[in-house]
Biopython code that builds the backbone (N, CA, C, O; Angstrom):
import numpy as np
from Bio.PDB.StructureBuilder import StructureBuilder

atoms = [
    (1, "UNK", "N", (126.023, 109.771, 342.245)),
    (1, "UNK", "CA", (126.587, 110.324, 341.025)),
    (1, "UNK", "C", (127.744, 109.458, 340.559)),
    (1, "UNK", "O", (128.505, 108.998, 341.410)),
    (2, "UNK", "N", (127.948, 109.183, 339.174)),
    (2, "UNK", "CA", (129.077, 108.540, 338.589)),
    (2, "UNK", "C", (129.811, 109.064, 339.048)),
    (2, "UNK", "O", (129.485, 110.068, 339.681)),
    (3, "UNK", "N", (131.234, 108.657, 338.977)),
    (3, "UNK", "CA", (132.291, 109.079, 339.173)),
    (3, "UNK", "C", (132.855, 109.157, 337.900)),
    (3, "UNK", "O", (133.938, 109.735, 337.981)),
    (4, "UNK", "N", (132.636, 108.886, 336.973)),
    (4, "UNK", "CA", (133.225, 109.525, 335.585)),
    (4, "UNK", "C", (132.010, 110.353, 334.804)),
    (4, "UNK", "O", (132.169, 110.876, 333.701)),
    (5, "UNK", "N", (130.727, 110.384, 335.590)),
    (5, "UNK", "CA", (130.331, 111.418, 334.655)),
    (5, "UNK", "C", (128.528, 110.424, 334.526)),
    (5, "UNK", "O", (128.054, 109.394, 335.006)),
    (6, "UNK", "N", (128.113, 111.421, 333.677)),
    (6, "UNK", "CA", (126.468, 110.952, 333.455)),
    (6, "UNK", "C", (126.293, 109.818, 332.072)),
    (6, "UNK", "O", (125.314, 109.145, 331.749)),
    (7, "UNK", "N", (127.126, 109.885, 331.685)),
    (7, "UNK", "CA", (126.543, 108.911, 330.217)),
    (7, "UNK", "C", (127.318, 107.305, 331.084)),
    (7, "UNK", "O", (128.012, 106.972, 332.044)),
    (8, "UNK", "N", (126.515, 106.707, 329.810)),
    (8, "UNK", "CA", (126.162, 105.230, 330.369)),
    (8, "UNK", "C", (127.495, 104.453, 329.600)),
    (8, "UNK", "O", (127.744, 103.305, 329.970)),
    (9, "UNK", "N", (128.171, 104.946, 328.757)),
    (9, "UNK", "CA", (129.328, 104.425, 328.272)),
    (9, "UNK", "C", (130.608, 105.866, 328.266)),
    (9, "UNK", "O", (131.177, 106.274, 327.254)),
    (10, "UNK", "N", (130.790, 106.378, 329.605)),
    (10, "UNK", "CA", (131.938, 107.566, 329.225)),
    (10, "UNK", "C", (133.016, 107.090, 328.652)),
    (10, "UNK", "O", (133.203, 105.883, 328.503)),
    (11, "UNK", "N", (133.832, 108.002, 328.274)),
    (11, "UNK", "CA", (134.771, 108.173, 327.123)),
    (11, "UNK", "C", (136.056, 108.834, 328.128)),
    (11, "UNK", "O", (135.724, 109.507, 329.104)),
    (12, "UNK", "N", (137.459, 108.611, 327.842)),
    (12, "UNK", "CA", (138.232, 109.134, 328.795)),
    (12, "UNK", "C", (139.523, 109.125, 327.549)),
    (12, "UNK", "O", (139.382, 108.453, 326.527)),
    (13, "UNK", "N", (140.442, 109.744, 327.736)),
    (13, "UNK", "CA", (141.397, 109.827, 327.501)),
    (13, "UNK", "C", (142.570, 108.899, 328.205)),
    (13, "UNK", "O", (142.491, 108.455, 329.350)),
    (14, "UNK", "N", (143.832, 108.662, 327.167)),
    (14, "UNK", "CA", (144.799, 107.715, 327.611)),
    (14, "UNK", "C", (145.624, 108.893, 329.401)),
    (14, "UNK", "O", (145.689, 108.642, 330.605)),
    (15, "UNK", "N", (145.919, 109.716, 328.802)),
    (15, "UNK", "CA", (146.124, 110.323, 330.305)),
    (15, "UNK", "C", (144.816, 110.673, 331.523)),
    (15, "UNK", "O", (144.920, 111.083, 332.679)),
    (16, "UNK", "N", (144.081, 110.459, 331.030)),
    (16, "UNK", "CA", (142.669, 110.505, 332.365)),
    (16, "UNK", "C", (142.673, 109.150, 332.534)),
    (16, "UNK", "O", (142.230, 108.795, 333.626)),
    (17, "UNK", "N", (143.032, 108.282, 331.802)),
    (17, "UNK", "CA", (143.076, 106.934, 332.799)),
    (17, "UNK", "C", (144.142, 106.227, 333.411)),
    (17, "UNK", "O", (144.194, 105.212, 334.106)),
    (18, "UNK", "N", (145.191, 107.233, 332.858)),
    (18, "UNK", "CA", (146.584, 106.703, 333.352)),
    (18, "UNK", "C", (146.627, 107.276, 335.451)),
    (18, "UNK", "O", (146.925, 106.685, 336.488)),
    (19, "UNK", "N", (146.131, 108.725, 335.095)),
    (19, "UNK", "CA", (145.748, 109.715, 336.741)),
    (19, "UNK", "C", (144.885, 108.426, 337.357)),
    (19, "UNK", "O", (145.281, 107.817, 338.351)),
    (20, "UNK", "N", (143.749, 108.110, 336.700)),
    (20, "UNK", "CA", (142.458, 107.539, 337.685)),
    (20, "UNK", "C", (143.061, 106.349, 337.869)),
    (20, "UNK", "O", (142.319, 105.830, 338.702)),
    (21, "UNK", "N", (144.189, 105.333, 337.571)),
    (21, "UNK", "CA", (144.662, 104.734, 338.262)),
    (21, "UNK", "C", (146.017, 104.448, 338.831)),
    (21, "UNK", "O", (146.473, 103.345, 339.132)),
    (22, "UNK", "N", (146.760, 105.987, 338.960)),
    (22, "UNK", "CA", (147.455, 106.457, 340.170)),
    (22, "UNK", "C", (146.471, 106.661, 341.112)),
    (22, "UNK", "O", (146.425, 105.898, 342.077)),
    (23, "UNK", "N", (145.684, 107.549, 341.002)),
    (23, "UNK", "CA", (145.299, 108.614, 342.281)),
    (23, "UNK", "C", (143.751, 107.804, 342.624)),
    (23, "UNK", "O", (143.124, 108.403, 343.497)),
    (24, "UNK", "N", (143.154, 106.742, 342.162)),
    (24, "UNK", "CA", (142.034, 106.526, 342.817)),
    (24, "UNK", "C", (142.070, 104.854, 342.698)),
    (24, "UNK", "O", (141.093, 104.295, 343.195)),
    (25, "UNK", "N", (143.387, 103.748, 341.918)),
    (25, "UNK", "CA", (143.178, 102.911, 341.664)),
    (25, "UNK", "C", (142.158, 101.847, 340.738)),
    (25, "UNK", "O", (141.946, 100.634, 340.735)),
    (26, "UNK", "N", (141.761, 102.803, 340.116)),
    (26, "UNK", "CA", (140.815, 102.408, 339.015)),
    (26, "UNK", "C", (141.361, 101.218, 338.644)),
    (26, "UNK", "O", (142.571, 101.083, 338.823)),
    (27, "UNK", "N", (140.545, 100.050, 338.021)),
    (27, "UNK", "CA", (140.796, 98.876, 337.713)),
    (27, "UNK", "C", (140.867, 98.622, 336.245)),
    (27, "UNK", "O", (139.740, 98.440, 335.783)),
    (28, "UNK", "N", (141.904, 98.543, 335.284)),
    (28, "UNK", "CA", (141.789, 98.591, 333.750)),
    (28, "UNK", "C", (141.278, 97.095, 333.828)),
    (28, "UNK", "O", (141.466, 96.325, 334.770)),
    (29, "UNK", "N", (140.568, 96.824, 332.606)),
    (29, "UNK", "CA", (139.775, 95.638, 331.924)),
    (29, "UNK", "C", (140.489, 95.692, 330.591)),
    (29, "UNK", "O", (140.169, 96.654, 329.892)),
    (30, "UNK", "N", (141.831, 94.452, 329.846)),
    (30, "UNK", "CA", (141.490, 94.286, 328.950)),
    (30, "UNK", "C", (140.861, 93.667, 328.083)),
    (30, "UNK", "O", (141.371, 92.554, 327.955)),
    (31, "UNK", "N", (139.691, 93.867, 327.166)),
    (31, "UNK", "CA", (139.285, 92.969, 326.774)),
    (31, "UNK", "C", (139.163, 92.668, 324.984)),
    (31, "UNK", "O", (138.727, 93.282, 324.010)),
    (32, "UNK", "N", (139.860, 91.286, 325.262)),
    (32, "UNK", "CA", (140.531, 91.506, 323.921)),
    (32, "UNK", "C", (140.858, 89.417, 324.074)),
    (32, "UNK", "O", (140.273, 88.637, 324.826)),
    (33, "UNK", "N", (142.074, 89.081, 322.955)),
    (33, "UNK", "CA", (142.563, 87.486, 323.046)),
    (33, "UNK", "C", (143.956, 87.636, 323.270)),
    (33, "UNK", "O", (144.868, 88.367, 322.884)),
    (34, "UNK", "N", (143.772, 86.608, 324.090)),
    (34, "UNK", "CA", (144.954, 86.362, 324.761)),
    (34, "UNK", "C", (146.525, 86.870, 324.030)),
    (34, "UNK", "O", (147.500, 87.221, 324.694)),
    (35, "UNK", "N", (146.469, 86.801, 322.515)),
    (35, "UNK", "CA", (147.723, 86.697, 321.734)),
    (35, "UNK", "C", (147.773, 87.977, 321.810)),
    (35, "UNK", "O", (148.947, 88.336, 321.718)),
    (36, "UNK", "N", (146.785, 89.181, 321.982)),
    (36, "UNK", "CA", (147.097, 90.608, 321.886)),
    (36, "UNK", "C", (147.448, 91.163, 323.402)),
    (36, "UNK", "O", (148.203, 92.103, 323.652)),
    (37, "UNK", "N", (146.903, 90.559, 324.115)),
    (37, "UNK", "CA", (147.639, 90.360, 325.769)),
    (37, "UNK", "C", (149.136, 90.666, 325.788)),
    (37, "UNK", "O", (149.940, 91.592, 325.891)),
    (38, "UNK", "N", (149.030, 89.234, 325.614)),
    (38, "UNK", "CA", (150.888, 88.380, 325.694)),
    (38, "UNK", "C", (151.674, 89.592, 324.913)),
    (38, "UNK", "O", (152.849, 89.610, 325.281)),
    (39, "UNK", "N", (151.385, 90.585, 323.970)),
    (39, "UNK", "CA", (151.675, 91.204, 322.792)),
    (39, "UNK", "C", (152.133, 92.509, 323.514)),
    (39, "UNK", "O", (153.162, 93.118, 323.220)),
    (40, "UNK", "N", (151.312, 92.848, 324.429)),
    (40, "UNK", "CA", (151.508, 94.485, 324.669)),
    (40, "UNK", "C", (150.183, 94.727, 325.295)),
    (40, "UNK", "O", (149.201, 94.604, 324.563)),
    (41, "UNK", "N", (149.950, 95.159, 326.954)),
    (41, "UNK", "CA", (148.749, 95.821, 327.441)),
    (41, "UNK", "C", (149.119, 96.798, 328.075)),
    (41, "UNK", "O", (150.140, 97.359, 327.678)),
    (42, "UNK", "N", (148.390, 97.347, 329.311)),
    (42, "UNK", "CA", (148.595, 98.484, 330.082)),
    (42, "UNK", "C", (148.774, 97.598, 331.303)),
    (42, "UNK", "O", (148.179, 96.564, 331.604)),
    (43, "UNK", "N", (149.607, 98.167, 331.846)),
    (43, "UNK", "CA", (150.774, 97.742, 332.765)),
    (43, "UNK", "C", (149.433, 97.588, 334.350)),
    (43, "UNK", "O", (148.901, 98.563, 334.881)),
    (44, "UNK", "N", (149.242, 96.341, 334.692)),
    (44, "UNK", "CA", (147.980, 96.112, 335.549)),
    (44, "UNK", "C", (147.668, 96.059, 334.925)),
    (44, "UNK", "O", (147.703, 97.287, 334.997)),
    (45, "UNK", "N", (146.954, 95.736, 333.496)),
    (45, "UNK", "CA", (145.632, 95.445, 333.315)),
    (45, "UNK", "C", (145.685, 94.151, 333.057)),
    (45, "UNK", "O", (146.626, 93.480, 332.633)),
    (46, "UNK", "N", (144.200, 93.732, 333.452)),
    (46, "UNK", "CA", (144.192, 92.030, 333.563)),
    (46, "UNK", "C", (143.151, 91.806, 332.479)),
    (46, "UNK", "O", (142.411, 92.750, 332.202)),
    (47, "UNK", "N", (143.009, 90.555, 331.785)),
    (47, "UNK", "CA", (142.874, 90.172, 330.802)),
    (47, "UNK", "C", (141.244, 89.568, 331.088)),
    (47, "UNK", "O", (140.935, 89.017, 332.144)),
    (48, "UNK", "N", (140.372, 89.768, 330.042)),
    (48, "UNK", "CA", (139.229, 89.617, 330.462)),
    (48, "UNK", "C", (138.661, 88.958, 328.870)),
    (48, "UNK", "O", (137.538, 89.358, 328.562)),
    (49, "UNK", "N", (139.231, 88.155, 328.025)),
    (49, "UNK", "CA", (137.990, 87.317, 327.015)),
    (49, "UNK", "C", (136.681, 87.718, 326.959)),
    (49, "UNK", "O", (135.779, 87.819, 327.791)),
    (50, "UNK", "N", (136.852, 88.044, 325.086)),
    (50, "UNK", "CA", (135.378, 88.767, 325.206)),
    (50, "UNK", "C", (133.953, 87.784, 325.930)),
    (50, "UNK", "O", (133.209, 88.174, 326.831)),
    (51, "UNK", "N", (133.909, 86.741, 325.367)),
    (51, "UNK", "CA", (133.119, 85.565, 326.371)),
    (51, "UNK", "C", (133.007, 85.220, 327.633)),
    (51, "UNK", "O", (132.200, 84.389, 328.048)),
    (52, "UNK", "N", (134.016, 85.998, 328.484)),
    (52, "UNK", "CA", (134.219, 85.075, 329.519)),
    (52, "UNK", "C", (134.041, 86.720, 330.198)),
    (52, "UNK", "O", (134.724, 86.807, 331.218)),
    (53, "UNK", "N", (133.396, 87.841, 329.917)),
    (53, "UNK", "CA", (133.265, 89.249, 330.752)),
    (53, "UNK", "C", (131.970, 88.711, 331.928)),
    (53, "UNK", "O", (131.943, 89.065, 333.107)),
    (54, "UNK", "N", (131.029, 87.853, 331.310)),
    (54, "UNK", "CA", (129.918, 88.041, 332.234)),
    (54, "UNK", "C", (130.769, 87.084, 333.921)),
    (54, "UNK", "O", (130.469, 87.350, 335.085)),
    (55, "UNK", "N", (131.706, 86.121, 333.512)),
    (55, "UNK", "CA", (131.701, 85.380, 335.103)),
    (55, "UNK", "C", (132.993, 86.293, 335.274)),
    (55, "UNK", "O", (133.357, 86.260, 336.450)),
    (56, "UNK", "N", (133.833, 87.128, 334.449)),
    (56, "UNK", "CA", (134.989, 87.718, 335.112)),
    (56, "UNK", "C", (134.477, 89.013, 335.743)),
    (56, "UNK", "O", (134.928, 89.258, 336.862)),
    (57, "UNK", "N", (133.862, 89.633, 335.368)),
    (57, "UNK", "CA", (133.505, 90.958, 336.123)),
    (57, "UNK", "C", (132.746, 90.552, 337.297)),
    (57, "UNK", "O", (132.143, 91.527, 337.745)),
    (58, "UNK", "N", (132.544, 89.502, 337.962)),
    (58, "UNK", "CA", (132.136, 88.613, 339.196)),
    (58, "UNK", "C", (133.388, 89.221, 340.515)),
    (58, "UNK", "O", (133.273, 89.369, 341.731)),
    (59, "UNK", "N", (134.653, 89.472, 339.462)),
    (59, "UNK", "CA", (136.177, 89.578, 340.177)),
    (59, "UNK", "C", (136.196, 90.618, 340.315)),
    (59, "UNK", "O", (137.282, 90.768, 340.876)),
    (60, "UNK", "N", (135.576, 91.988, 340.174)),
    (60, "UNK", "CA", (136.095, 93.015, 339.778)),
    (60, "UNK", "C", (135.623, 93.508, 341.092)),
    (60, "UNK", "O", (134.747, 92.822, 341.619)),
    (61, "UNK", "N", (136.028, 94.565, 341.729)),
    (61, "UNK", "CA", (135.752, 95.311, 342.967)),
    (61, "UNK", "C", (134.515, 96.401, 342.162)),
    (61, "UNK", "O", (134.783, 96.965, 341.101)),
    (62, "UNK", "N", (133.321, 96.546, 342.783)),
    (62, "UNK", "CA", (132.330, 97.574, 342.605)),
    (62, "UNK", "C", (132.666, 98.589, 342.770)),
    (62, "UNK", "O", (132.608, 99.470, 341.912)),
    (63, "UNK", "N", (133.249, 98.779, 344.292)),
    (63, "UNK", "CA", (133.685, 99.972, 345.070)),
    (63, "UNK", "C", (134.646, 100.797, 344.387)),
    (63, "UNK", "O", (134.943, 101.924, 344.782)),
    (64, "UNK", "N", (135.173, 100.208, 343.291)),
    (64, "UNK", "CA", (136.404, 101.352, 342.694)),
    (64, "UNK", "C", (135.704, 101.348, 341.206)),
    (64, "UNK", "O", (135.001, 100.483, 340.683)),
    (65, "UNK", "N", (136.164, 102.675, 340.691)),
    (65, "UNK", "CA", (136.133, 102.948, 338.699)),
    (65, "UNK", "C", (136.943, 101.623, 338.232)),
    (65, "UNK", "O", (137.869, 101.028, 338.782)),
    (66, "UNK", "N", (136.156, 101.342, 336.837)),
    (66, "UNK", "CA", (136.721, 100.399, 335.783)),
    (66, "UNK", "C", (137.365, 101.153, 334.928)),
    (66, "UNK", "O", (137.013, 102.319, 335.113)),
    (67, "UNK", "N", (138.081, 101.074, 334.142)),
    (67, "UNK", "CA", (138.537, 101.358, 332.892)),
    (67, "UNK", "C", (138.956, 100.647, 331.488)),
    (67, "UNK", "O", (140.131, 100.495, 331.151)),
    (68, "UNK", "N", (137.497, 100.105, 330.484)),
    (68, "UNK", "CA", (137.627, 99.422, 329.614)),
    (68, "UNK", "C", (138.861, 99.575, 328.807)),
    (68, "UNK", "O", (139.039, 100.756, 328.509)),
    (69, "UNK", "N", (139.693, 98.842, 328.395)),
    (69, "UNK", "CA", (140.657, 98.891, 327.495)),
    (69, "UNK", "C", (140.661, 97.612, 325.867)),
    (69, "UNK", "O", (140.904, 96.409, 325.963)),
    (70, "UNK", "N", (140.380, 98.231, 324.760)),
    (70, "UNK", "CA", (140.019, 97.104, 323.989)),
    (70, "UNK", "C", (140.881, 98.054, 322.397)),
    (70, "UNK", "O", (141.082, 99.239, 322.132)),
    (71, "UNK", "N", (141.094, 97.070, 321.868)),
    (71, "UNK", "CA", (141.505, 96.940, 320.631)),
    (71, "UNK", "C", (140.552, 97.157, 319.604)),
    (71, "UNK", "O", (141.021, 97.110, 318.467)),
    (72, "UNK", "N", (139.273, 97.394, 319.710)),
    (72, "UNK", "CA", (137.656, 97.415, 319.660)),
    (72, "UNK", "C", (136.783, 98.264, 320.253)),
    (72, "UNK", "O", (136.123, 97.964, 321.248)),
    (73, "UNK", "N", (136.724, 99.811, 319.425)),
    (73, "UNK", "CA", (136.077, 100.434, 319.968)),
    (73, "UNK", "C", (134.481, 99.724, 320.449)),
    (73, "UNK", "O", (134.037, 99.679, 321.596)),
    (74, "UNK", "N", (133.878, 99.254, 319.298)),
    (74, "UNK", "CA", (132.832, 98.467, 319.325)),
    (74, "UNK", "C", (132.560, 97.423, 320.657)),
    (74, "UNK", "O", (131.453, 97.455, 321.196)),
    (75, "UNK", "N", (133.268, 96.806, 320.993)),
    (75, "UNK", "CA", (133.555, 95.585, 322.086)),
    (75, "UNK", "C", (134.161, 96.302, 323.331)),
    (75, "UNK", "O", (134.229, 95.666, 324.383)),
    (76, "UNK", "N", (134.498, 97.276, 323.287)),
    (76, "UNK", "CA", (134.832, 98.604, 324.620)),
    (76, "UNK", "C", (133.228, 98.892, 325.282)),
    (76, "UNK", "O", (132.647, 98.634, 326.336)),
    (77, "UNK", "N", (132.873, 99.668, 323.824)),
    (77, "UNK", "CA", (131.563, 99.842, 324.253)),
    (77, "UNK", "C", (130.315, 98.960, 324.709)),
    (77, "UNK", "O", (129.391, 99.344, 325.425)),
    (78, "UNK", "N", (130.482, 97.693, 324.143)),
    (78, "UNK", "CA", (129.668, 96.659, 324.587)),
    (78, "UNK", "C", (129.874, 96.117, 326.279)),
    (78, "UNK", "O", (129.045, 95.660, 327.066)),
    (79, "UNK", "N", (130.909, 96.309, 326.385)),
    (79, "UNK", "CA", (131.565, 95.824, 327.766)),
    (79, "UNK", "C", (131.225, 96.517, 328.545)),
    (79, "UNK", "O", (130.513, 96.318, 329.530)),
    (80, "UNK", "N", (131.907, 97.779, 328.018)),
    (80, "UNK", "CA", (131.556, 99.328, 329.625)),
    (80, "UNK", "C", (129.835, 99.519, 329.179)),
    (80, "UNK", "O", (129.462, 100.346, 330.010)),
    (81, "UNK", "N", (128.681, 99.198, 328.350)),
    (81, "UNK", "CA", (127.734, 99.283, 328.829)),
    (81, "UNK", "C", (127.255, 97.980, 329.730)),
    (81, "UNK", "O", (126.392, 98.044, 330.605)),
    (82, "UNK", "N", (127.847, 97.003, 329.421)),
    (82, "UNK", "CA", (127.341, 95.611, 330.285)),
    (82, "UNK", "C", (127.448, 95.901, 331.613)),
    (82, "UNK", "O", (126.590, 95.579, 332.435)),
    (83, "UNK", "N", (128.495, 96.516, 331.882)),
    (83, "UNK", "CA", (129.590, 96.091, 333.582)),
    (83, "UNK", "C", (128.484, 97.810, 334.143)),
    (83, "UNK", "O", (128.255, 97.853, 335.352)),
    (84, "UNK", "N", (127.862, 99.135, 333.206)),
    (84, "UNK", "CA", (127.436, 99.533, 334.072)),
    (84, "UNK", "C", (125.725, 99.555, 334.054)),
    (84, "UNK", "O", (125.058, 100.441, 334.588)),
    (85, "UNK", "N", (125.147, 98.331, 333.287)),
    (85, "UNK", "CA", (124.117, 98.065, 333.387)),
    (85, "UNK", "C", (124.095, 96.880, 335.029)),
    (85, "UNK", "O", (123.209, 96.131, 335.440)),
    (86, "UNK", "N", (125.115, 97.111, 335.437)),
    (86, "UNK", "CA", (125.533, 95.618, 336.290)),
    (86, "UNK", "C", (125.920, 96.114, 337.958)),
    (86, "UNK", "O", (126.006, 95.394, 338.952)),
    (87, "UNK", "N", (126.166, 98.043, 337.805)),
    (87, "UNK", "CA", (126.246, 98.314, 338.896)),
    (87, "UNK", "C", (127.645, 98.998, 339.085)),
    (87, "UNK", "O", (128.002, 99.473, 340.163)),
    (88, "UNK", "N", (128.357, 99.008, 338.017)),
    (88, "UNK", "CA", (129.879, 99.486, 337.825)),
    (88, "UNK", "C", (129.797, 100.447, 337.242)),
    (88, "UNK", "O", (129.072, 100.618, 336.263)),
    (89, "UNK", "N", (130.775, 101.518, 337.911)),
    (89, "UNK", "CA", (130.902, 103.047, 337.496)),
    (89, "UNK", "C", (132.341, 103.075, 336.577)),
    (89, "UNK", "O", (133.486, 103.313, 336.963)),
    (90, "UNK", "N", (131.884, 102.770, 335.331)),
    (90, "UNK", "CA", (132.908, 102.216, 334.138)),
    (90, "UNK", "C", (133.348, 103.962, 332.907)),
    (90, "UNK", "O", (132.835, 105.081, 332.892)),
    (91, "UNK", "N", (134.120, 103.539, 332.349)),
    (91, "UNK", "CA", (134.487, 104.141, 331.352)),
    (91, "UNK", "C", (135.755, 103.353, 330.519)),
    (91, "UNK", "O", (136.678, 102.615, 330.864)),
    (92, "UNK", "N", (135.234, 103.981, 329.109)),
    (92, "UNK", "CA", (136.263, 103.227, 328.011)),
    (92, "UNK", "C", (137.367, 104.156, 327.982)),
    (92, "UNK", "O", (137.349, 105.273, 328.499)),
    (93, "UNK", "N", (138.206, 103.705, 327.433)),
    (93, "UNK", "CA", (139.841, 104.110, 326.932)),
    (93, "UNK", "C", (139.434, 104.545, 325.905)),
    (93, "UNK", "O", (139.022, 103.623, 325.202)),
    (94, "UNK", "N", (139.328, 105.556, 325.419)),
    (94, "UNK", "CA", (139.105, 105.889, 323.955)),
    (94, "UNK", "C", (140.437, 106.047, 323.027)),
    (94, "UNK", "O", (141.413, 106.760, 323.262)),
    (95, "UNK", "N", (140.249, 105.324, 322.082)),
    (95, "UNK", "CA", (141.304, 104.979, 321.117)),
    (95, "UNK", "C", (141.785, 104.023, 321.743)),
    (95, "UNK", "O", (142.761, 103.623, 321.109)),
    (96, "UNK", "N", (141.536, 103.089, 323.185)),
    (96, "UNK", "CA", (141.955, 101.578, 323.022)),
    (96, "UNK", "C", (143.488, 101.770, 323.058)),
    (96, "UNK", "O", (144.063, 102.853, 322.950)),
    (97, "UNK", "N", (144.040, 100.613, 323.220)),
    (97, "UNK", "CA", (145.701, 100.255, 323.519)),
    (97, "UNK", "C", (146.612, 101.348, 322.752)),
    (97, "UNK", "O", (147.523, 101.968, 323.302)),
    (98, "UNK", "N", (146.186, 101.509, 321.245)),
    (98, "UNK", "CA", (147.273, 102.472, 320.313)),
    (98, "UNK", "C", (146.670, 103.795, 321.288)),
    (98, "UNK", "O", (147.741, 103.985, 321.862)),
    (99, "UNK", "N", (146.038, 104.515, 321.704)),
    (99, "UNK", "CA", (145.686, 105.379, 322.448)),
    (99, "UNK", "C", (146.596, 106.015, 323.308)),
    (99, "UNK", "O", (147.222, 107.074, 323.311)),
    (100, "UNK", "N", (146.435, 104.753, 324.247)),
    (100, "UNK", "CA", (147.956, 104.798, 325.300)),
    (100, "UNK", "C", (149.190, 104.698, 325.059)),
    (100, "UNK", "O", (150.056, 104.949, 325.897)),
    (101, "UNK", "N", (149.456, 104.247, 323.668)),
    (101, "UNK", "CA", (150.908, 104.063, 323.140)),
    (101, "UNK", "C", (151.165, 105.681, 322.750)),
    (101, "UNK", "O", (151.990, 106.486, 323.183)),
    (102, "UNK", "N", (150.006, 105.816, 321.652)),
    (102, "UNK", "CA", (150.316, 107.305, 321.159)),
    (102, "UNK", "C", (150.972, 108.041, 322.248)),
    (102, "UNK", "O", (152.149, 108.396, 322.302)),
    (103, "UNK", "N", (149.909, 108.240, 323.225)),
    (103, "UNK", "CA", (150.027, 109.520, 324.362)),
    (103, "UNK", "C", (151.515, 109.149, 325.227)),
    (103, "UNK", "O", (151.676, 109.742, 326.294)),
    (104, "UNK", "N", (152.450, 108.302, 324.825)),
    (104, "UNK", "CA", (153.728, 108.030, 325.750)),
    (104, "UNK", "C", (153.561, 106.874, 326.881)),
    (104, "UNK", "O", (154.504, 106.235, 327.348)),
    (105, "UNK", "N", (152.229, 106.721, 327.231)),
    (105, "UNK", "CA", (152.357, 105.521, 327.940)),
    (105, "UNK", "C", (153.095, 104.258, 327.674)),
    (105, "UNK", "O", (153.071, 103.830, 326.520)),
    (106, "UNK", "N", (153.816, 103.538, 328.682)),
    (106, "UNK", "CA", (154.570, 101.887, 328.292)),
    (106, "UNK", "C", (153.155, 101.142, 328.230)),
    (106, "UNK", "O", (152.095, 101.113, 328.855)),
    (107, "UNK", "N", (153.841, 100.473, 326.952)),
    (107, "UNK", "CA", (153.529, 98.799, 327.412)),
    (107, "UNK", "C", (153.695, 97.743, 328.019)),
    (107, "UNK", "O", (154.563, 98.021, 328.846)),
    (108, "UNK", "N", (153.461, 96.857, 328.126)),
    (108, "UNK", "CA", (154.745, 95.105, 328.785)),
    (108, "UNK", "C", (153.701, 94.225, 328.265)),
    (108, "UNK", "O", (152.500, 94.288, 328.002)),
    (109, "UNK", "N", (154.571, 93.454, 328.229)),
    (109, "UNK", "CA", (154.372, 91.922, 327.729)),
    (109, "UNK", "C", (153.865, 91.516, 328.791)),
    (109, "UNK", "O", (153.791, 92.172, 329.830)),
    (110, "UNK", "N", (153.360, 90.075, 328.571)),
    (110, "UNK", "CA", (153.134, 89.351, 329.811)),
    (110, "UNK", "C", (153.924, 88.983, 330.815)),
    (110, "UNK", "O", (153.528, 88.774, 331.962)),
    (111, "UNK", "N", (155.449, 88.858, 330.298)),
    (111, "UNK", "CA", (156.413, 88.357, 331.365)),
    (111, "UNK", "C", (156.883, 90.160, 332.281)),
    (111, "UNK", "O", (157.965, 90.283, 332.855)),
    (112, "UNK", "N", (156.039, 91.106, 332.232)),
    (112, "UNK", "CA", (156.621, 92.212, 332.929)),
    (112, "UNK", "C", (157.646, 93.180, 331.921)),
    (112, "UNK", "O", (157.856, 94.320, 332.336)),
    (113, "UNK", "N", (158.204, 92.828, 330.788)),
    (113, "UNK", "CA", (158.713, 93.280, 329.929)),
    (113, "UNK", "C", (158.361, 94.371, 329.121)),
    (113, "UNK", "O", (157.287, 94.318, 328.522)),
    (114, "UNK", "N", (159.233, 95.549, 328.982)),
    (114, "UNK", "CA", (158.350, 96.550, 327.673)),
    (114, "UNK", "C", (157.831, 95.841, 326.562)),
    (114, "UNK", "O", (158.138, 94.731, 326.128)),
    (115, "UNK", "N", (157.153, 96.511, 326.248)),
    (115, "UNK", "CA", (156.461, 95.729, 324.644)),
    (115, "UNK", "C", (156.460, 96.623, 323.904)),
    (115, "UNK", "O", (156.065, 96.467, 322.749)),
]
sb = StructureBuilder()
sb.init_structure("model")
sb.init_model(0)
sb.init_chain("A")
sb.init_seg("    ")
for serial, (resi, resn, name, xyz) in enumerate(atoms, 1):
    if name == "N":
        sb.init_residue(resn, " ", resi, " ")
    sb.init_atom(name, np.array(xyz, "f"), 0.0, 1.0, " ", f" {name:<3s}", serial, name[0])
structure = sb.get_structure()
């Protein structure tokens, strides 16, 4: 059984993914360009080029939940169906980065900094 559930692209909220990676280490994916990176992401999340998902999710641990994060609902969804046509028990950020801003979550920059 998934661990987020039966559909092939689940949907989560900015606080259901903020819990799933306290309490189970879920792995955020952002995927997005570099300049929106450097700009403001979710604090751990590592940067994944929309081009470059098929050899980076090579990196990603199976054994734990993903959590797509994109600026792009469209390109969220393309991703979290790739990674769980691939064997990964994924789900998107719904509403993407402003999502997590809305709901009170920080940002940081790349140097560790709020954003």
């Amino acid at each position: 059984m998934s661990f987020w559930g039966h559909d092939s692209v689940a949907k989560i909220d900015a606080d259901r993914a903020a819990r799933e990676v306290a309490e189970s280490g879920a792995q955020l994916v952002d995927v997005g360009e570099p300049d929106e990176w450097f700009a403001g992401h979710l604090p751990h999340a590592i940067l994944v080029e929309p081009e470059l998902v098929d050899q980076e999710m090579l990196k990603l641990a199976k054994d734990k939940p993903v959590v797509i994060v994109s600026r792009s609902t469209e390109l969220s969804t393309e991703v979290a169906a790739s990674l769980h046509d691939h064997g990964f028990d994924v789900a998107m950020l719904e509403g993407g980065v402003a999502a997590w801003k809305a709901a009170g979550h920080p940002l940081v920059k790349a140097d560790g900094t709020k954003a």
